[in-house]
C-alpha positions in Angstrom: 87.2 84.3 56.6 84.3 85.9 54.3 82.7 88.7 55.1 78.8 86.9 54.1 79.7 84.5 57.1 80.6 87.3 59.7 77.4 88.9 58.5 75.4 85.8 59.1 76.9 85.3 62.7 76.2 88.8 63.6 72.7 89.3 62.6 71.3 88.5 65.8 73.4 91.1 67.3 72.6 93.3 65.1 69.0 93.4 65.6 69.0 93.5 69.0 71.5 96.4 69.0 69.1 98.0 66.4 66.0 97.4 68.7 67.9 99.7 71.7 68.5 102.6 69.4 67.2 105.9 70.6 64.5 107.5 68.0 67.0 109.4 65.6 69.1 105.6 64.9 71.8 106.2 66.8 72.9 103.3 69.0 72.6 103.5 72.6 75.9 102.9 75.0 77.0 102.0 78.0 79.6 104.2 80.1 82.3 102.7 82.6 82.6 104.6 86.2 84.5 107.2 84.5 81.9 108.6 82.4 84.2 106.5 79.3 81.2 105.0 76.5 81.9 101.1 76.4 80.3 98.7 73.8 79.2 94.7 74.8 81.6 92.0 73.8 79.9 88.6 74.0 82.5 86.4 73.3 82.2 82.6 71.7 82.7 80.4 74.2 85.9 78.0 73.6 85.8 75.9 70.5 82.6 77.2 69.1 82.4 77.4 65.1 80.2 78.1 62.4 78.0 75.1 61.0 81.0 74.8 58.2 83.5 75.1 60.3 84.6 78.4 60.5 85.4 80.6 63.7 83.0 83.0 65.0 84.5 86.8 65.2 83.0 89.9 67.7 79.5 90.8 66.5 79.5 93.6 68.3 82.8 95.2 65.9 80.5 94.6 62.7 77.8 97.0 64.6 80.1 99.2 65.5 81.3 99.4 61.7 78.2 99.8 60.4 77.8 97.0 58.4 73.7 96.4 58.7 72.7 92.8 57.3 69.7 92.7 54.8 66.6 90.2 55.0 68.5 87.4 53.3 71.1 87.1 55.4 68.1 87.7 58.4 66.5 84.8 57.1 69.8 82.4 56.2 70.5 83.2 60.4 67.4 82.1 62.0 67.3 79.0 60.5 71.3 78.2 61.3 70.0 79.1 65.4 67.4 76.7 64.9 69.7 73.9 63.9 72.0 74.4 66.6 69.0 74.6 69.1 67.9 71.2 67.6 70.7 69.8 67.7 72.0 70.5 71.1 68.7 69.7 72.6 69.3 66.0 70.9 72.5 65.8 72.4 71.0 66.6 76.1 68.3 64.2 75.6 70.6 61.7 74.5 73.2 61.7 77.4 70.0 62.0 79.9 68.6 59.0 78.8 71.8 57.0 78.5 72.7 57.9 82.4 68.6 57.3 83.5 68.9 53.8 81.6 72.5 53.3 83.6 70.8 53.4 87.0 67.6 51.8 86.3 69.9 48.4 85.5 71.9 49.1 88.4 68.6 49.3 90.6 66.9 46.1 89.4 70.4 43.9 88.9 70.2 42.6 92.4 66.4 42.2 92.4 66.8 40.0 88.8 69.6 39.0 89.0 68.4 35.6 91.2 65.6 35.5 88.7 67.5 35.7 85.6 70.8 34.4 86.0 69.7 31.9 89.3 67.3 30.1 88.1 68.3 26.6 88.0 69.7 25.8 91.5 72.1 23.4 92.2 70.3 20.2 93.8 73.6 19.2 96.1 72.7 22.1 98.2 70.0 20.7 99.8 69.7 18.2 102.4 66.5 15.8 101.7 64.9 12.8 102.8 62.8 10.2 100.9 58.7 9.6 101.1 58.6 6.5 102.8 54.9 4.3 103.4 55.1 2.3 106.2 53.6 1.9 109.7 52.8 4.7 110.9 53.1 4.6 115.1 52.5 8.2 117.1 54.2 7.8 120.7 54.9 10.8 122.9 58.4 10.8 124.3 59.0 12.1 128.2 61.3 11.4 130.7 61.0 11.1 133.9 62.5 9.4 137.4 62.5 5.9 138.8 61.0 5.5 142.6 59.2 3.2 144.2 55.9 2.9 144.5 55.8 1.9 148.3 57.9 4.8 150.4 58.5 6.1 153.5 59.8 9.4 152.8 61.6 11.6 156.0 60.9 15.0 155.6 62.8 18.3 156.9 60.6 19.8 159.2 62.6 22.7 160.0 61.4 25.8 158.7 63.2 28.0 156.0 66.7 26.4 155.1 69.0 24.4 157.1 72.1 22.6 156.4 72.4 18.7 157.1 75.5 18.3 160.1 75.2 14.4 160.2 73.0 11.7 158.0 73.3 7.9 158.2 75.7 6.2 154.7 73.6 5.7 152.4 72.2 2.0 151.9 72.2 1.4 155.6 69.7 -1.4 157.3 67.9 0.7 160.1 65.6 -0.4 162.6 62.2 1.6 164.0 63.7 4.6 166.3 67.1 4.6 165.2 68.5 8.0 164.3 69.2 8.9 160.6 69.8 12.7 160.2 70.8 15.3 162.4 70.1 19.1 161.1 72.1 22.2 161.8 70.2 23.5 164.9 72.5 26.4 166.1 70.1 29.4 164.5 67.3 27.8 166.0 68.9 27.8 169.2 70.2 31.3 168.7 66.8 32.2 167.7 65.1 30.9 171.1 67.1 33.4 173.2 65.8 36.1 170.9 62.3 34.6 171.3 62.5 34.9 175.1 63.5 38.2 174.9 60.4 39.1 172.9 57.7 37.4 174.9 59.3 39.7 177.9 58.9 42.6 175.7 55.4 42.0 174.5 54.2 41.7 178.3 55.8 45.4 179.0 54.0 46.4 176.0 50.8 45.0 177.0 50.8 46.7 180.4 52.0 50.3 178.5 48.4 50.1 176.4 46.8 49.5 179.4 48.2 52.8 181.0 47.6 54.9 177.5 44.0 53.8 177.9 43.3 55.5 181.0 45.1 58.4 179.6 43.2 58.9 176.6 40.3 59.1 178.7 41.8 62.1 180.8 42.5 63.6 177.6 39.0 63.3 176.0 37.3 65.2 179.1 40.0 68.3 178.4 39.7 68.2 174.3 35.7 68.7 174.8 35.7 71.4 177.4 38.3 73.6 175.0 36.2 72.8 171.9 32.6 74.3 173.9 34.3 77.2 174.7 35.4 77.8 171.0 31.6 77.2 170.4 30.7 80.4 172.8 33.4 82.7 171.4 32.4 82.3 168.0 28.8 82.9 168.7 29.9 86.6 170.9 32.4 87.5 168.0 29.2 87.3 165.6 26.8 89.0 167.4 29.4 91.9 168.4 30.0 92.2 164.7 26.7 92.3 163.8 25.5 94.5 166.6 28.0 96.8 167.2 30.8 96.8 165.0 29.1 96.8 161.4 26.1 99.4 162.4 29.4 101.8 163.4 30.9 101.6 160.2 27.8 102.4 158.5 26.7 105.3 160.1 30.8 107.0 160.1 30.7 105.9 155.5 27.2 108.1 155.7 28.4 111.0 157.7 31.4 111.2 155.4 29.4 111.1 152.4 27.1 114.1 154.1 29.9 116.0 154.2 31.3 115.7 150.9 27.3 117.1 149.3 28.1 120.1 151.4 31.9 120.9 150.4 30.5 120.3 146.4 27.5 123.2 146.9 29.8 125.1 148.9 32.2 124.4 145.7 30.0 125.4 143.1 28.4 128.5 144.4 32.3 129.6 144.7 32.8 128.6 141.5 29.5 130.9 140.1 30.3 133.7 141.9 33.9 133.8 140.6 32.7 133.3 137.5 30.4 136.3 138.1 33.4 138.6 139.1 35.7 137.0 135.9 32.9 138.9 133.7 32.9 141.8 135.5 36.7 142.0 135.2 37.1 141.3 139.0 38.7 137.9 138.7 41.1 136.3 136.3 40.6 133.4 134.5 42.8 131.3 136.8 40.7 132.1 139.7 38.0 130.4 137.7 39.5 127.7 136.6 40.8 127.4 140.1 37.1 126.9 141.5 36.2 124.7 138.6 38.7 122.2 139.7 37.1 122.6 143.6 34.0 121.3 142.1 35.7 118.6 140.5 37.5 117.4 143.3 34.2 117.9 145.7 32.5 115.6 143.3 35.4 113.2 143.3 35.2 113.1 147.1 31.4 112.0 147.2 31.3 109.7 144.6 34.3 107.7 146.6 32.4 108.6 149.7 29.6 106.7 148.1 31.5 104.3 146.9 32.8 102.9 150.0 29.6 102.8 152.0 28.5 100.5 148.1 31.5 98.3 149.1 30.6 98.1 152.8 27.1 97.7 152.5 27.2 95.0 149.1 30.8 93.0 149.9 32.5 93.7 153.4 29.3 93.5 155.8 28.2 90.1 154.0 31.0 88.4 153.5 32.4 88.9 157.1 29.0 88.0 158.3 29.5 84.6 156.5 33.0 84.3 158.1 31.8 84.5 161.4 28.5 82.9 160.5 30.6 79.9 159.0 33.2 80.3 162.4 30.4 80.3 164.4 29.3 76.5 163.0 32.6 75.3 162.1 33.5 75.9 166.2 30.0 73.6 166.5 31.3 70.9 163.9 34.7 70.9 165.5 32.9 69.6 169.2 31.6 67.4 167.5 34.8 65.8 165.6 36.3 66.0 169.0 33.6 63.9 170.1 34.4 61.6 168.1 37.8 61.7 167.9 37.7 60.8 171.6 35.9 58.3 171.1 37.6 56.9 168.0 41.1 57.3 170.0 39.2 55.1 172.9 38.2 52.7 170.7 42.0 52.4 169.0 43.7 52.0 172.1 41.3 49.8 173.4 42.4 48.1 169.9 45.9 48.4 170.7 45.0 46.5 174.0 43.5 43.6 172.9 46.4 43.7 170.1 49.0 43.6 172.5 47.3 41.1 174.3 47.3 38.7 171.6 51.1 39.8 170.3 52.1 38.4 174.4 49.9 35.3 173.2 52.0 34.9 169.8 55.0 35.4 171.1 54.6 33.0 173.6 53.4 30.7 171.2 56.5 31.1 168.5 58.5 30.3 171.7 57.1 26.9 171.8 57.1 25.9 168.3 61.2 27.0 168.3 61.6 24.2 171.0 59.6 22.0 169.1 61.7 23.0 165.9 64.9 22.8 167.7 63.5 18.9 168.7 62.8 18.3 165.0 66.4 18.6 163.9 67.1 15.2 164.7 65.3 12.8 162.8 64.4 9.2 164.1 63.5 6.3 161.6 59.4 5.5 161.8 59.9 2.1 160.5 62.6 -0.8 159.5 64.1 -0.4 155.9 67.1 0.6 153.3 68.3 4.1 153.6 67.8 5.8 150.0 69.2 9.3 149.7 66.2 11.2 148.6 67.9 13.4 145.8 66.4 15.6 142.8 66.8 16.9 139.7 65.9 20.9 139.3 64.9 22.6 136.1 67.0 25.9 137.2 70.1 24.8 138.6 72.1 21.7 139.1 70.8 18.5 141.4 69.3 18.8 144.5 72.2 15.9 146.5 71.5 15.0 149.8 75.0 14.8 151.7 77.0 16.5 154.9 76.4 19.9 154.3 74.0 19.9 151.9 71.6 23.0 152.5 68.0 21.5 152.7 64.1 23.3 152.8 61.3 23.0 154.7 59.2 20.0 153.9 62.0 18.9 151.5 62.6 14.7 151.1 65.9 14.0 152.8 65.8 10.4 153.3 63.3 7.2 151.8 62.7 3.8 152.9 61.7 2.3 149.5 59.9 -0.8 148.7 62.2 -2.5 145.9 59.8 -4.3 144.3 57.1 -2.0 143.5 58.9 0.8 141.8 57.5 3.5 139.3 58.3 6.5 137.0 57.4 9.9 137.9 56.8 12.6 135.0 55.6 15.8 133.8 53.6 16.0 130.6 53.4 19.2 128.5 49.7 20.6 128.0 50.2 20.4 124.3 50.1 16.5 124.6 47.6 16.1 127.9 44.9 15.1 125.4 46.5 12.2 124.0 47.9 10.5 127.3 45.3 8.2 128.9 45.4 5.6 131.7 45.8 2.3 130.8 48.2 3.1 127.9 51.5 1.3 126.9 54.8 2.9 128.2 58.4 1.2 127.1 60.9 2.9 129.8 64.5 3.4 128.7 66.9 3.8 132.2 70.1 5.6 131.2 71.6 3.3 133.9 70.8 0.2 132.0 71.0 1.5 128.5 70.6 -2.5 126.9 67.2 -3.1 128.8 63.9 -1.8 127.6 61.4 -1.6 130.9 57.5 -2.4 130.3 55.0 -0.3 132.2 51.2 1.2 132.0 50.4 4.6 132.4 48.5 4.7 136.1 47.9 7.9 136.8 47.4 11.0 135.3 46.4 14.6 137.1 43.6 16.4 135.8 45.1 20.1 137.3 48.2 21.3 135.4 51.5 22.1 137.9 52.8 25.6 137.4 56.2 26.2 135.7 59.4 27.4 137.6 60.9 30.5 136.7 61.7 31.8 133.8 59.2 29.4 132.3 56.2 30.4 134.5 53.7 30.4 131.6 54.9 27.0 131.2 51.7 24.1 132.2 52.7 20.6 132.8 50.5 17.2 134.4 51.8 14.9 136.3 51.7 11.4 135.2 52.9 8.1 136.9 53.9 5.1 135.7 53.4 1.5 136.8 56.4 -0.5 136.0 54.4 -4.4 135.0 57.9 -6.1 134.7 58.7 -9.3 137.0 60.2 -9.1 140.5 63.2 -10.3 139.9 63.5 -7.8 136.8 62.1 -4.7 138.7 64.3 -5.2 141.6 67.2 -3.8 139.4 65.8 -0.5 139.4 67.1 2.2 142.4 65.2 5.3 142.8 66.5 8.3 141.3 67.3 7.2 138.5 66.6 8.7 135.2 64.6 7.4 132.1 63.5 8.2 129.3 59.5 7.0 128.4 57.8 6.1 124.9 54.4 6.7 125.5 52.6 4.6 123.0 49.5 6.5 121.4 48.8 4.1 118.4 50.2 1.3 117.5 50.1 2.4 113.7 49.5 -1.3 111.7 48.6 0.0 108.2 50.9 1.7 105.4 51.0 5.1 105.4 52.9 8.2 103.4 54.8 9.7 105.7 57.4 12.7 105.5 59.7 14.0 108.0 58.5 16.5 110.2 61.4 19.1 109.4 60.0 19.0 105.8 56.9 20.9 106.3 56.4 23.9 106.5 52.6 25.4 108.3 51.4 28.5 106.9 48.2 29.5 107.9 45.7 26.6 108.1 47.6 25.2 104.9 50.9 23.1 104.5 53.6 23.2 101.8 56.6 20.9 101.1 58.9 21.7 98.6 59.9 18.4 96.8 63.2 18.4 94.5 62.6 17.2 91.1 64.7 17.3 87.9 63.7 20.6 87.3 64.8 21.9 90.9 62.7 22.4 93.4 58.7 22.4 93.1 56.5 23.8 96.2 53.5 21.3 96.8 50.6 22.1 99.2 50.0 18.7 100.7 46.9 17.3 103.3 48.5 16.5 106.0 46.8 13.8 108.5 48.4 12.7 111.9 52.1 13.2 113.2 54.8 12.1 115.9 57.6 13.4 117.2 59.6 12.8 113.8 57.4 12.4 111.0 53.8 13.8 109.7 51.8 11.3 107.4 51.0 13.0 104.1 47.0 12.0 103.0 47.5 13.8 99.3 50.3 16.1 97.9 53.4 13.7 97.6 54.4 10.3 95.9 56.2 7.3 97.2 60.0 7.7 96.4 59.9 11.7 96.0 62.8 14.1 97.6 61.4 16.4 99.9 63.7 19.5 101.2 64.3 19.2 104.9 65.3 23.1 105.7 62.9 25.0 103.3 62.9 27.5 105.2 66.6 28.6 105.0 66.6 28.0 101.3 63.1 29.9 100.3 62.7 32.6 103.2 61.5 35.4 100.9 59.1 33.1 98.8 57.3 32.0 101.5 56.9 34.7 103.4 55.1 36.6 100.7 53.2 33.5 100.2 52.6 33.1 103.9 51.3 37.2 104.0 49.2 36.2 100.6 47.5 33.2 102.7 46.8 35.2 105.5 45.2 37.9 103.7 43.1 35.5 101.8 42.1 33.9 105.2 41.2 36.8 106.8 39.0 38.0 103.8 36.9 34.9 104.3 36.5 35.2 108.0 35.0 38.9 107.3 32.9 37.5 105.0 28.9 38.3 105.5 26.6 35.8 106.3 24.6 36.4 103.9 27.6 34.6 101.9 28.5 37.2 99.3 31.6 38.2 99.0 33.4 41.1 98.8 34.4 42.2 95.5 37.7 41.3 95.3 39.4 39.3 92.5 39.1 35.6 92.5 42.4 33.7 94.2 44.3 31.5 92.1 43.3 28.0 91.5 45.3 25.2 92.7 46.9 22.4 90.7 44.3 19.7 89.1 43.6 16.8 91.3 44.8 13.9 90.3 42.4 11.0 90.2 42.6 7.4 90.1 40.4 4.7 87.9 38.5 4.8 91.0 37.6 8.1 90.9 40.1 8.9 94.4 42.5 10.8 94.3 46.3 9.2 94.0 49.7 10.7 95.2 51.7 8.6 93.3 52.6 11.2 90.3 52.2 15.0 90.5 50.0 16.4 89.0 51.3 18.4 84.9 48.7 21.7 86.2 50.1 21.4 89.5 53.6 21.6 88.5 52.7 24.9 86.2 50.8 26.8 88.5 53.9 26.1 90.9 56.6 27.3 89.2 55.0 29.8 86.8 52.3 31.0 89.3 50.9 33.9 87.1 49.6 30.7 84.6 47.1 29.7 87.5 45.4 33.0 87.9 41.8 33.5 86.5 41.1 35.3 83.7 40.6 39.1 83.8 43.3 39.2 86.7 46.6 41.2 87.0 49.9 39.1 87.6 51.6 38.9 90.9 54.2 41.6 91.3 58.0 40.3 92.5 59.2 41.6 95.8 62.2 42.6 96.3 64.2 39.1 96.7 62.4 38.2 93.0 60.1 35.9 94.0 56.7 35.9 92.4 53.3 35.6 94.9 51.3 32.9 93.0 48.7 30.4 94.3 50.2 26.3 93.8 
């Protein structure tokens, strides 16, 4: 190796070892713990070479050997530093910006990759359905149960629950007075024992509050003679306080503070005259100081003297003349109280009296209506007829069957005598579709019993107060609704009661051609609908006008074309797309309801225009092809905002907020 390169490598060295000389030159050392000089090795770390390549030796050896470098080789070093520094800040920058760029794609892979590589879907995922124009009929579908319109229901009369022992078959021709149920009447029978041992009870009772009556009046006499003489002794114990006892106390707290003026001049003229003697060499100085502290303590004694005829005469005198003062009046307020707590006691037992007076009365009374429940548990026909079982359906649990040991409530139908040939369907209508049901309307009735016979009726009744739901669904508000079945005699006769049907409540008959799409195809956000229809391109979000719907369909007034695909599930297919879009509508909604009435606006950016309308020779507009502005705006939404306006941001799941 050449000595002008370990020159060069050592210069820095060097200098700094020539900047920690002491003033004569000499360089300064270090020593080890045992006093031994040692010199600083910095030593290359592994693999480091000159810029041509060559190794690096000691720098601290060259010092040591005196070999001083001269300004050329000075110069020729700083510049080499410099290119290194250069250089390995490159490198650093390099490999930071390689890694940053490495996570950045990993970060936004999964939020474009739908965008970029997903673009096109494939159409045989979704499930569609054309857009027909046809009639367009809106029914309301309900179902309901068959009985007749003429019956002579048999109710259970017992109260609470009781279980059915013995009930006519079913189907049976009775006559007026024959028996057709007989109800479980043991309990009740059990329960009339009990009820004679009450009514026994309840007359010992009423001849106890008689007794306690008399007694409470005994006891009010005694209560007020104790609470006058509590009157009287308060009013002594403040006058002996006042009088006697508080004068005494103040006269013994002034003769003790007499006292202590004469033992403090007696005090100091002992103290003076000792002082006296201490001058004249007659006394010492403790004698002195001895006196000195007699004064004190003399003082001491007649300012506490005084002090406690302060705390007699300012706190103990007034506050126990309050206490006895207030015990004085509090005695008078408590005759009072016992006044009227006599007479409030009186008045409660005379309470209790009539009470148990009218308890005797009630018992007595639930004693006769068990013997007239006991004679209701047989129950006797009130005309001629057909036995019908009166069973029912129930929203929480399964039927309601009337049989041999069936458990049955009070005022619950067990048995009907129906008139065959006026029969009817009972129903419940939800409030959401009150408004559209009115009497006179068409009704075709579908009996699951007949299911190849289509029933014709009229809607006859309809409440006006909604029925309450059953739990869990108490929020739930339904109306009542019968219907008249209009078919022949011979045809109604086929029906039974109990039976269940379904009912097609016809709303409008629907005799003009209309779009129509399936119900399942739109999608409500806001106060606007969307469909999303699939085209060649893949699948295009519309905003359609949507007119009137059924239970299947929704008639389309502008949006859609005859013939078109629309998506049936949009929602499972586009969740993220429209839910920013649905969060964008609301916003925009909201911002117009807070809108002043003066009519300006806040000033906010302009929302997107929809697509162009599409107009017809006539000037109307026509559905039958979408619209070339409407398609853009759709699937490039940034396209349909004004001018001046920032693009829509993608969320997360890539899709772009943009007005249709």
């Amino acid at each position: 190796m050449r000595y002008a390169d370990l020159r060069t490598r050592s210069h820095s060295t060097a200098t700094h070892r020539a900047a920690r000389a002491d003033p004569a030159g000499r360089p300064q050392t270090r020593t080890n713990r045992a006093g031994k000089p040692c010199f600083s090795r910095r030593s290359a770390p592994a693999g480091r070479t000159n810029p041509d390549g060559r190794g690096i030796i000691d720098s601290d050896s060259l010092t040591r050997s005196g070999t001083a470098p001269n300004d050329a080789s000075l110069q020729s070093t700083r510049k080499i530093m410099k290119t290194e520094s250069r250089t390995r800040s490159r490198r650093t920058r390099l490999i930071i910006g390689m890694v940053g760029f490495a996570l950045a794609a990993m970060a936004l892979f999964p939020v474009l990759g739908d965008t970029l590589f997903g673009a096109r879907r494939d159409t045989t995922e979704y499930l569609t359905a054309p857009v027909e124009k046809k009639p367009f009929r809106i029914t309301i579908l309900e179902r309901g149960e068959i009985d007749s319109r003429r019956n002579a229901t048999l109710l259970n009369r017992v109260e609470g629950v009781t279980t059915i022992i013995w009930i006519i078959p079913e189907g049976t021709d009775v006559k007026e007075g024959d028996l057709l149920c007989e109800l479980d009447s043991s309990a009740l029978v059990e329960k009339e024992k009990q009820q004679q041992i009450a009514v026994t009870q309840a007359e010992a009772d009423l001849r106890k509050a008689e007794e306690n009556l008399e007694i409470q009046k005994t006891q009010n006499e005694s209560d007020l003679a104790a609470a006058r003489l509590a009157v009287e002794l308060a009013q002594l114990d403040l006058e002996k306080y006042e009088k006697g006892e508080a004068v005494q106390t103040e006269n013994e707290l002034r003769s003790q503070i007499t006292l202590a003026e004469e033992k403090l001049i007696q005090a100091q003229e002992n103290y003076e005259f000792t002082k006296r003697l201490a001058q004249k060499g007659y006394k010492t100085l403790n004698e002195v100081e001895t006196q000195r502290i007699a004064v004190r303590d003399a003082e001491l004694q007649l300012a506490i003297a005084k002090g406690k005829l302060d705390v007699h005469l300012n706190y103990t005198y007034p506050r126990t003349i309050k206490e006895l003062r207030e015990k004085a009046a509090e005695s008078v307020r408590e005759l009072k109280r016992i006044e009227r707590a006599g007479i409030a006691a009186l008045a409660q037992l005379e309470a209790d009296l009539t009470a148990k007076r009218l308890t005797y009365e009630v018992q007595q009374q639930k004693l006769k209506d068990l013997q007239e429940q006991i004679a209701a548990c047989k129950i006797y026909a009130p005309q001629a007829g057909k036995v019908v079982y009166a069973n029912q359906r129930s929203r929480r649990s399964d039927p309601v069957l009337i049989e041999e040991g069936a458990q049955v409530r009070e005022r619950q139908p067990i048995i009907k005598l129906p008139d065959f040939t006026q029969m009817q369907v009972n129903a419940r209508i939800h409030e959401s579709k009150i408004s559209d049901v009115r009497v006179g309307q068409k009704v075709l009735v579908h009996v699951d019993a007949l299911p190849d016979q289509v029933f014709h009726g009229v809607m006859d009744e309809v409440a006006s107060v909604p029925v309450p739901g059953n739990w869990p669904n108490v929020d739930l508000k339904e109306y009542e609704a019968t219907v008249r079945i209009t078919d022949p005699v011979e045809v109604v006769q086929q029906l039974k009661p109990g039976l269940t049907a379904s009912m097609e409540i016809i709303v409008d008959e629907g005799t003009e051609d209309v779009l129509q799409v399936p119900i399942q195809a739109v999608v409500p956000l806001g106060s606007r609908r969307f469909v999303y229809v699939l085209t060649d391109g893949g699948p295009e979000r519309r905003e359609i006008l949507v007119g009137r719907s059924n239970e299947s369909a929704v008639e389309v007034r502008d949006g859609v074309a005859v013939g078109e695909q629309v998506i049936l599930n949009p929602r499972t297919h586009f969740a993220d797309e429209l839910a920013a879009l649905e969060a964008k509508i609301i916003q925009e909604e909201t911002a117009a309801r807070t809108t002043p009435r003066d009519g300006r606006r806040p000033a906010t950016a302009k929302p997107a225009r929809r697509g162009t309308k599409r107009t017809s020779p006539a000037g109307r507009r026509s559905p039958a092809s979408p619209s070339p502005s409407r398609d853009k705006a759709t699937r490039h939404p940034d396209l349909a905002r004004p001018s001046g306006t920032r693009p829509s941001k993608p969320d997360r799941s890539g899709a772009v907020g943009g007005a249709t």
